[in-house]
C-alpha positions as CSV (number, residue, x, y, z in Angstrom):
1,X,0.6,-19.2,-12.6
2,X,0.0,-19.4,-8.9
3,X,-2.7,-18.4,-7.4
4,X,-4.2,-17.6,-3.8
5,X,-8.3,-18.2,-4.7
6,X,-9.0,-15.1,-3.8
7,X,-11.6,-12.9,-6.4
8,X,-11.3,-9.3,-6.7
9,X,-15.3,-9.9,-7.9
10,X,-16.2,-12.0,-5.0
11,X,-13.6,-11.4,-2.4
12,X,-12.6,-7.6,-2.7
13,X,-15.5,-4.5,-2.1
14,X,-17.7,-3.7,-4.3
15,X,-17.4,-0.2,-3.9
16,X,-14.3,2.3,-4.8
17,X,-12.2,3.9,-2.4
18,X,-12.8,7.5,-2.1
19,X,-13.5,8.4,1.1
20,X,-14.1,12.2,2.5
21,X,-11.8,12.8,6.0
22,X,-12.8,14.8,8.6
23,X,-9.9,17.3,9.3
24,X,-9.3,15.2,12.6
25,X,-8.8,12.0,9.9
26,X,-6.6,13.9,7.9
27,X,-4.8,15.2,10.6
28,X,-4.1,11.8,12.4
29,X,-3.0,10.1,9.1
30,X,-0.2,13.2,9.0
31,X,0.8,12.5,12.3
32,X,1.1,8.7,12.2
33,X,3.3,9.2,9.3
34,X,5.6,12.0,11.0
35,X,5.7,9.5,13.9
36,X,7.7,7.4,11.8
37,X,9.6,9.9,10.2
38,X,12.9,9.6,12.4
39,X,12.8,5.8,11.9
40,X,13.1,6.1,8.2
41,X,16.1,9.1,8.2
42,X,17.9,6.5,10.5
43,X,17.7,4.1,7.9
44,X,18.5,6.1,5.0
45,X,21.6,7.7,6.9
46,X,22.6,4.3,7.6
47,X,26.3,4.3,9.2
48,X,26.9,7.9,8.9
49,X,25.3,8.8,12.2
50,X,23.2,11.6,13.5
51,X,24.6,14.4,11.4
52,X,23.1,12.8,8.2
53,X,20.1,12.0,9.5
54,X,19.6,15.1,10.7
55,X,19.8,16.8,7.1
56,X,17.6,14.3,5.7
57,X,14.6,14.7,8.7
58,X,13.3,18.1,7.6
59,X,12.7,16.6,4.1
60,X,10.5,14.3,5.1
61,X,8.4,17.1,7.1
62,X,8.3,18.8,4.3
63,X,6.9,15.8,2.2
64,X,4.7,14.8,4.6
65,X,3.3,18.7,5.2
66,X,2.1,19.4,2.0
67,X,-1.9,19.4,1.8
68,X,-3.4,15.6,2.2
69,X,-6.8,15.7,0.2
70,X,-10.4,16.3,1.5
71,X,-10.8,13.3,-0.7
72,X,-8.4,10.2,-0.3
73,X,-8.2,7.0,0.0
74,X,-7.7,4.1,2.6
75,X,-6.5,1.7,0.2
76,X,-4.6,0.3,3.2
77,X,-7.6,-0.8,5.1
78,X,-9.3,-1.8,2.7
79,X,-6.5,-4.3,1.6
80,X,-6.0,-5.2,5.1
81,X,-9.7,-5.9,6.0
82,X,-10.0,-7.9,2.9
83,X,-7.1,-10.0,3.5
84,X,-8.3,-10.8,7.3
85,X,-11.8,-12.0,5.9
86,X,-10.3,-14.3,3.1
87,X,-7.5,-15.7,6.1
88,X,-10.6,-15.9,8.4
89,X,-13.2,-17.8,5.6
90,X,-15.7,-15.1,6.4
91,X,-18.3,-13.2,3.6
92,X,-16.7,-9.4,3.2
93,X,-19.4,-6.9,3.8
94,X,-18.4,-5.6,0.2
95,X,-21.3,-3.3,-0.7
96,X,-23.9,-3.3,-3.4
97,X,-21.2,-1.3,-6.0
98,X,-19.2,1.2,-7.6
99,X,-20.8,4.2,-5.2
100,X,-22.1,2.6,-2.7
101,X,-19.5,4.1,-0.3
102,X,-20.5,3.1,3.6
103,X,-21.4,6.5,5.3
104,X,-22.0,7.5,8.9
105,X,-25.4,7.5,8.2
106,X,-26.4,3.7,9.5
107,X,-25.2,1.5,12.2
108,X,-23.5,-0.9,9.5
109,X,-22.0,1.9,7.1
110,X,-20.4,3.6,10.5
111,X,-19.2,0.3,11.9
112,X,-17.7,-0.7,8.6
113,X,-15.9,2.7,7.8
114,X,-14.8,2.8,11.4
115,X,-13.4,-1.2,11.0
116,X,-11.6,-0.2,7.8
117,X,-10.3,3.3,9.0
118,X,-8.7,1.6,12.2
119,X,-7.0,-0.9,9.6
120,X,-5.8,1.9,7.4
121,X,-4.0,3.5,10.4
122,X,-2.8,-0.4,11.8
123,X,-1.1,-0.3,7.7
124,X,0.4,2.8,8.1
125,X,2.0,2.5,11.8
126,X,3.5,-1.0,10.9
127,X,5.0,0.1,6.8
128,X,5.7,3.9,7.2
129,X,8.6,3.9,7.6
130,X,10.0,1.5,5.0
131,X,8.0,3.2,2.4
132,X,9.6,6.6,4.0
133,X,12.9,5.1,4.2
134,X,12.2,4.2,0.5
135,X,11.2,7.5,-0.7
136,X,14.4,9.3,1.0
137,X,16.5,6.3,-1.0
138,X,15.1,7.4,-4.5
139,X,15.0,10.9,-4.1
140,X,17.8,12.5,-1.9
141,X,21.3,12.5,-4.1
142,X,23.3,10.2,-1.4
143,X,26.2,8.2,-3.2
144,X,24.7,5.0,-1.7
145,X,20.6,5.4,-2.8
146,X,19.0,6.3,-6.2
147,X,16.5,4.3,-8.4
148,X,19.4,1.1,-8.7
149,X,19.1,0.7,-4.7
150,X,15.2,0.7,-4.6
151,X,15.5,-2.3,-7.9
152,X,17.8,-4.5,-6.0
153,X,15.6,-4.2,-2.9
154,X,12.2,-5.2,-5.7
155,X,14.0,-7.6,-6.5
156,X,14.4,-9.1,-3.1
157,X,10.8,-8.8,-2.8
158,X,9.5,-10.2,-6.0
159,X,11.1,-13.6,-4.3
160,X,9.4,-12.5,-0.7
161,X,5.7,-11.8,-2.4
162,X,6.3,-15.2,-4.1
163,X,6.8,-17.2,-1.0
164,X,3.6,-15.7,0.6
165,X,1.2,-16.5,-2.5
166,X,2.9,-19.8,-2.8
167,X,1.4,-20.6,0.5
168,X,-2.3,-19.2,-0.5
169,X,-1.7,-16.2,1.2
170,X,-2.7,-12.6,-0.5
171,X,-0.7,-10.2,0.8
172,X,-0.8,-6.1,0.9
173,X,1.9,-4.6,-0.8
174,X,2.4,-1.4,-0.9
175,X,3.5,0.7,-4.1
176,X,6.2,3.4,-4.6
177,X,5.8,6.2,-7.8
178,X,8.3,9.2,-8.6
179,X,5.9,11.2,-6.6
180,X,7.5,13.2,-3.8
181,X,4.4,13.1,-1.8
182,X,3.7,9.8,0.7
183,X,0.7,10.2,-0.2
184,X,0.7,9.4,-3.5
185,X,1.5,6.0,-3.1
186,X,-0.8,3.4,-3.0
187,X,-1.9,-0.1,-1.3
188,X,-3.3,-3.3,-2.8
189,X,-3.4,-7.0,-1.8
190,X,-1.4,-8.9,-4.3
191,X,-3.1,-12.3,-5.2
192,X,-1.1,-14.1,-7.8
193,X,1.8,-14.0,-10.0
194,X,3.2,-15.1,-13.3
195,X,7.4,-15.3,-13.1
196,X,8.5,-15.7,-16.7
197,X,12.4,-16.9,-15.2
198,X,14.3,-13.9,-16.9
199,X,13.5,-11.5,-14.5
200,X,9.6,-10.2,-15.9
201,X,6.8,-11.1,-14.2
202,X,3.1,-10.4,-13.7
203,X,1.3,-9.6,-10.2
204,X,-1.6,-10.2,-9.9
205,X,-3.7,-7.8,-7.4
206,X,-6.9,-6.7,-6.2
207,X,-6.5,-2.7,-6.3
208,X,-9.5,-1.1,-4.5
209,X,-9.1,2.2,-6.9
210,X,-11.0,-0.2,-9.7
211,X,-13.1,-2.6,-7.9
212,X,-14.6,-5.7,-9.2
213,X,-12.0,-7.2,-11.4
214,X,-8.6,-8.1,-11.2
215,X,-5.9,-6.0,-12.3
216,X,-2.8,-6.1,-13.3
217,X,1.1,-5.4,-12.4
218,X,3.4,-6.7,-15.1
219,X,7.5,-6.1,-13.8
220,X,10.6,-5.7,-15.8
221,X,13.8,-5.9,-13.2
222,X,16.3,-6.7,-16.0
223,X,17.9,-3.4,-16.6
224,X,18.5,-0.2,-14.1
225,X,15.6,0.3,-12.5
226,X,12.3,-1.0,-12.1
227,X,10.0,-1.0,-15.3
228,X,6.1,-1.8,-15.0
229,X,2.9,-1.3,-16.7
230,X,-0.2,-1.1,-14.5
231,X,-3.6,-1.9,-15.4
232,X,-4.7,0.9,-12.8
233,X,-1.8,3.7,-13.6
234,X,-1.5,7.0,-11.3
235,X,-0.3,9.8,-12.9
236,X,0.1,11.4,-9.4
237,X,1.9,8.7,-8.3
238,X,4.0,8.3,-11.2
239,X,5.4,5.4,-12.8
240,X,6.7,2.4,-10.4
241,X,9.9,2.4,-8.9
242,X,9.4,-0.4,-5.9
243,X,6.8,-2.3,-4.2
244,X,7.3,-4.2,-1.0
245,X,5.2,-6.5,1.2
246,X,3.9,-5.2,4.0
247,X,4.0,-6.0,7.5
248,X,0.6,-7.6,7.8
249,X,-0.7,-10.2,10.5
250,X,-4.3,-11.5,10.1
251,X,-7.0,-9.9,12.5
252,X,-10.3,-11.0,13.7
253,X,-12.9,-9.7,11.3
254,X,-15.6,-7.6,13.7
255,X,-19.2,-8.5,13.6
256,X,-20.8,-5.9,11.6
257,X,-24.8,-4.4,12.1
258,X,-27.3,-5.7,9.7
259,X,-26.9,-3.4,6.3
């Protein structure tokens, strides 16, 4: 059962991530995601050129146009920012609890929510497009894609998110439902694993939607696509199909204000 030391009670926030966007958030979060739009029809098209790609591109517009919440979550700068203060042996400003959401309100509550919204757009310019790409794989009916394609490539990274945590590295991974909607899908930072050798497995993760505790992943990629039960389930996000790990380098945690 390897593990990283890192403590979802200790070394995650306290508090959950729900977070209220200003419509210049909201709007900013759509746009990093469009930016990265053409990247991820490329890929899907793969060798059938232009023409392909540009039958698949107005899909992703339309996935990425539908209404993001006033309400939502930066799940990827949370998992980020808590990663770079384990990798950097520093104390995470974590919060007092469940609600105690930072607001704009303080010097330390700004500084924080600015820190981890800055992280949460860093997560989202460097896996976009894979988790794009990824989405256009499951859902458009191209000979080559389909839920078999995305279980060969969870497979690959079962053996990738081992390597990392091996090393005492938690890493961010980021989660892909049947949802048709990016955002829908959801980051943690993985911390541990169980591999049971006949192709089950347990990850272990720190999942900011159900702070304080570890949770759960538990992986099935015997049969034709990926099966896993989730001890934080999503019913807008739908039951797992893949997961990959990020692209994720360490940053300098800032110095924060006194709370």
């Amino acid at each position: 059962m390897p593990r990283t030391g890192f403590q979802a009670e200790v070394n995650g926030f306290a508090f959950v991530n729900s977070w209220q966007l200003d419509k210049g958030e909201s709007d900013h979060m759509r746009q990093t995601l469009t930016g990265s739009a053409g990247q991820a029809s490329n890929s899907a098209a793969g060798g059938l050129g232009g023409l392909l790609s540009n039958r698949i591109a107005p899909q992703l517009e339309e996935w990425i146009d539908a209404a993001l919440p006033d309400y939502y979550g930066m799940c990827g700068g949370m998992a980020f920012a808590a990663a770079d203060h384990f990798a950097a042996g520093v104390p995470l400003p974590r919060g007092r609890g469940y609600d105690d959401i930072p607001q704009d309100s303080t010097p330390h509550g700004r500084a924080l929510r600015d820190y981890l919204w800055e992280r949460q757009i860093q997560s989202l310019q460097l896996n976009a497009p894979q988790l794009l790409h990824w989405m256009l794989m499951l859902h458009l009916p191209l000979p080559f894609a389909g839920p078999g394609w995305l279980l060969d490539r969870a497979r690959e990274e079962w053996a990738e998110l081992k390597r990392h945590i091996d090393t005492g590295h938690p890493w961010p991974l980021c989660l892909i439902g049947s949802s048709i909607s990016p955002f829908d899908n959801h980051q943690v930072l993985a911390t541990g694993y169980d591999d049971h050798g006949d192709g089950t497995g347990v990850i272990y993760v720190y999942d900011m939607n159900s702070p304080g505790k570890e949770q759960t992943i538990t992986i099935d990629t015997r049969f034709g696509q990926l099966a896993a039960v989730e001890s934080v389930p999503n019913a807008e996000r739908g039951p797992l199909r893949a997961f990959f790990c990020e692209r994720y380098e360490p940053a300098p945690p800032p110095t924060l204000p006194d709370a």
